[in-house]
Every structure is written in structure tokens, then in C-alpha cells.
N, C-alpha and C positions, 0 to 999 in steps of 0.2 A: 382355421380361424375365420368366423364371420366378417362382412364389412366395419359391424361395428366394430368388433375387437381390434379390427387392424385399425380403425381411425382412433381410437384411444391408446394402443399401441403407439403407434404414430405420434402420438400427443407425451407422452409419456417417454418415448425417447426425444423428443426435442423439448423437454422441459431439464430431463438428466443431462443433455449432453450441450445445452448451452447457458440455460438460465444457473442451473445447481451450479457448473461448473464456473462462469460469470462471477456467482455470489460469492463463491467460495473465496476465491481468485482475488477479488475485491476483500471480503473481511477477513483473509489472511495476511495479507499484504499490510493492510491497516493495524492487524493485531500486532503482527512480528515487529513492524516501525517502531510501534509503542513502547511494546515489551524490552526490545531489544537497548533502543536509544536508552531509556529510562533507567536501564540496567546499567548500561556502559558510563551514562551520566555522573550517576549515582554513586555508582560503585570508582570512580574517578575522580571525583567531590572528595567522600569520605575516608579514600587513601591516604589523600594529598594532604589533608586535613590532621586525619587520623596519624600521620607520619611526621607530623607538625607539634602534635598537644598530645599532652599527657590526660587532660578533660575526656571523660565520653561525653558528658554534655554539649560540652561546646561543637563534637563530630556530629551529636545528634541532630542539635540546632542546623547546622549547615547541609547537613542530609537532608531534611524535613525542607529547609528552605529551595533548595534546588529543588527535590520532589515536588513540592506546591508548583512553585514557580513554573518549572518544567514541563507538568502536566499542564494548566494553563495556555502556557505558549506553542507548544505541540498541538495543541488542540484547538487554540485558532489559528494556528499557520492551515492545519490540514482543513479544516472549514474555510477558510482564504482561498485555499489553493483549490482545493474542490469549485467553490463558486466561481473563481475565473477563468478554470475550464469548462463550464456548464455555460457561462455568460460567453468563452467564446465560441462554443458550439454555435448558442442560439442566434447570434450575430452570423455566421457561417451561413444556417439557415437561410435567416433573413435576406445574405448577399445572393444565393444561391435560389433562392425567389424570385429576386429580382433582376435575374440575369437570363430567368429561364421568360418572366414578362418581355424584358427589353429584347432577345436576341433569340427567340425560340428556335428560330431555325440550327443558329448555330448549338444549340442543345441539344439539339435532336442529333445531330450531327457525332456529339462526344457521344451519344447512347449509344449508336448506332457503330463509334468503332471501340467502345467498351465491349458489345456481345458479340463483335466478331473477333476481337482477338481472347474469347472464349470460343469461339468457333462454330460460334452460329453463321450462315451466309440464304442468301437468297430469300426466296420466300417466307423462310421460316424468321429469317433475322428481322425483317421488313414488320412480320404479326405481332415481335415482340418488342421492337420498336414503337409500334403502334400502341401496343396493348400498356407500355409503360409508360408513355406519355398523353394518353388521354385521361392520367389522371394527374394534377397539377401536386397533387401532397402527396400520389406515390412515384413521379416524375422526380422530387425534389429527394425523398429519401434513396433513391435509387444514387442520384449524384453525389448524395453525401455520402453514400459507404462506399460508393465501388471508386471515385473519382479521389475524395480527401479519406478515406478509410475511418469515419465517423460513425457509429451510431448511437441513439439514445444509453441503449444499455449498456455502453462501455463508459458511463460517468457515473461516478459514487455520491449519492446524495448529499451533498457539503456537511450538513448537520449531523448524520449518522455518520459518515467518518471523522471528523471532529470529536465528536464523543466516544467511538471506539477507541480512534489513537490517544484522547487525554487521560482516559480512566486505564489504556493498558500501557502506557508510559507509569500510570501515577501508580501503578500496581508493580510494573519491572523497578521502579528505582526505590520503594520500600523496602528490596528484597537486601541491598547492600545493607542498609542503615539497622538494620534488626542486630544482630548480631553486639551493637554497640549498647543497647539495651541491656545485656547481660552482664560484657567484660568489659575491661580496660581498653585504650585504645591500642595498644603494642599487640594486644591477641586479639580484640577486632579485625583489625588490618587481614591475618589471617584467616578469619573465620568469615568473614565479607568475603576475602578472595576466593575462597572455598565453595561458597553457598553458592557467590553472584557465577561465577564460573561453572560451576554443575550447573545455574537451573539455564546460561546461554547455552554451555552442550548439548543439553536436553532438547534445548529451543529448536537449534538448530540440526537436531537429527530428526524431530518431530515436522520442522519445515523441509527436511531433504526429504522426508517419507511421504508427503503431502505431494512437495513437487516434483517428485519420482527422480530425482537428486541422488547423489552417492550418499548415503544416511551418515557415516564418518566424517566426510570431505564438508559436507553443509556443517557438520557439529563442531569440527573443528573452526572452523573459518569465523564461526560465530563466537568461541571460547578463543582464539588468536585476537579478535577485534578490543574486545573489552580487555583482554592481556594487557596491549601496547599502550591503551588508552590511560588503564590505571599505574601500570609502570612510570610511563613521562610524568603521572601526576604524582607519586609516589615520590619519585627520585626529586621533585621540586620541593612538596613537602619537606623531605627530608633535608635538602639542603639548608629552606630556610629555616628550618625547625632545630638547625644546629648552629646558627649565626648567635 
């Protein structure tokens, strides 16, 4: 393989092996939250409900209202919560600027026993000491990642997961509420706990094969979660649904 091939080689394994894997990482995370929450929500909602009233209607209505809802609130929590990690990044930066103006020596200083306890020493520690801090923006990014273990790419754009986690929230907690479409709420109850349960199993054997997970042990953990959740709402249901 020629220079070029090896420099686009080169380029093409550190696109796979940090950015792909990165992305992934990120809108897995946001999916599963979604999915998962939404389902357990949901399917928790229209138990409790469902174990309550004789109405599918009225299982409907309260379905449909926590799914809105749900989605909604998932969805600017995770845009919140993204922007005031990104906000406290950029503040980080900013302090980490300004310390490197005020105090440069002693910056240099943290550089300096940052690549020797990598195990650089001597002349060679001294070049890359030098070579990292004659540059003030790559001086700065240096300290953020190796010093507070920051970088740009490890924050999720506020808005893209915002709209990831609301639309696959507002997708997982449809799945309960179908089933009441058809029947009664007495075979609802089961036919919700059937679906919502396979499609968390599913979830969660498709997230253990992802995150190279026990494919069983991820599927379970995720069909156990939503178990307990709709059980307590269930058994509340039911009791007040017999007063």
C-alpha cells in the first residue's frame, strides 16, 4: 500500500473507530432512554388504569395523555440537560483560558507532568511540551481532555437529542396503549403486557448485542424493569378499582 492509501487508511480507521463509534454511542443511549422510559410509562399508566375501569376509552384517553405528555417532557428534560452540559463545558474552556493567561508557567508545569507520567522524559518530554504549548487553542484543548477528561465530541447536540429521546419515548409508550384499541380493558391489561414486554425483550437483547452485553441478561433486565413498574401500578389500580 502506497503513502496515499495508507493516509486514507489512516483516515478511515480513526473515522470507524472514534467518530462512528461516538455517534453510535450517543444515539443509542438517547434511543434506548426513549424507547425504554416510554414503554415502562406507558405500559404502567394503562395497567393501573386498565385494572381500574371497565372503559377502554377512558385507558385510551389516559394512555394518549401520558404519551403526549411524556414525550414533551423527555424531550425538553434531555435538551435541558444537554445544553447545561455543553454550557458547562464552554465555561470550563473559558476558566481553563484564563488560567493558562494568568499562570502560564504554572500550566506548563501540569503539561509537563501530564506526558511524563505517560512516560515521556528528557529532551523529548521538553519538544512536546514546547510543541503543545506554543499553541494557546491547542494548549487549552490539551488541558481539557487529559487534565478534566473533556472533549467537544463527547457532548450531544441539545436539540438532536431532545428530538431523538421525545419522538422515541413518544413511539415506546404508543406501544402499551394499542392493544386497548381493539379489546376490553380486562384483555387489554394482557395483551399490553405481552406486546410492551416482547418489544422491552427485544430492546434489550438488540442493546446487549450493540453493547456486546450478555444478549439474555441485557433482554431480561429490560423486560424485569417494566414487569415491577406495571405490577405496583396494576395492584394500585386494582385495589382502588374495587373500593
Amino acid at each position: 500500500m502506497g503513502p496515499l492509501g495508507q493516509l486514507f487508511g489512516r483516515r478511515r480507521y480513526a473515522y470507524h473507530t472514534e467518530q462512528v463509534h461516538a455517534l453510535a454511542g450517543k444515539f443509542l443511549r438517547d434511543l434506548t432512554l426513549g424507547l425504554s422510559d416510554g414503554m415502562v410509562a406507558s405500559f404502567a399508566v394503562t395497567s393501573g388504569v386498565g385494572a381500574a375501569s371497565d372503559t377502554s376509552a377512558l385507558v385510551i384517553i389516559a394512555g394518549l395523555a401520558e404519551t403526549v405528555g411524556g414525550a414533551i417532557s423527555m424531550g425538553l428534560a434531555a435538551f435541558a440537560s444537554g445544553r447545561a452540559q455543553l454550557e458547562f463545558y464552554q465555561s470550563e474552556v473559558e476558566r481553563e483560558n484564563d488560567e493558562i493567561q494568568r499562570w502560564p508557567e504554572h500550566e506548563r508545569e501540569e503539561i509537563r507532568a501530564i506526558y511524563r507520567e505517560k512516560g515521556f522524559e528528557g529532551p523529548l518530554l521538553d519538544q512536546v511540551v514546547e510543541h503543545i504549548t506554543s499553541d494557546p487553542e491547542r494548549w487549552s484543548n490539551v488541558m481539557m481532555r487529559e487534565e478534566l477528561g473533556f472533549t467537544p465530541e463527547s457532548f450531544e447536540p441539545p436539540l438532536r437529542s431532545g428530538v431523538i429521546v421525545g419522538l422515541s419515548y413518544l413511539i415506546g409508550a404508543m406501544v402499551p396503549v394499542l392493544p386497548y384499541f381493539f379489546v376490553r380493558p380486562h384483555r387489554g391489561v394482557i395483551a399490553s403486557a405481552v406486546i410492551a414486554l416482547a418489544f422491552l425483550f427485544a430492546l434489550g437483547a438488540i442493546k446487549g448485542a450493540i453493547t456486546r452485553r450478555p444478549i439474555l441478561r441485557s433482554a431480561f433486565e429490560a423486560a424485569l424493569i417494566a414487569a415491577l413498574a406495571a405490577s405496583a401500578a396494576f395492584g394500585v389500580g386494582r385495589l382502588f378499582g374495587t373500593q
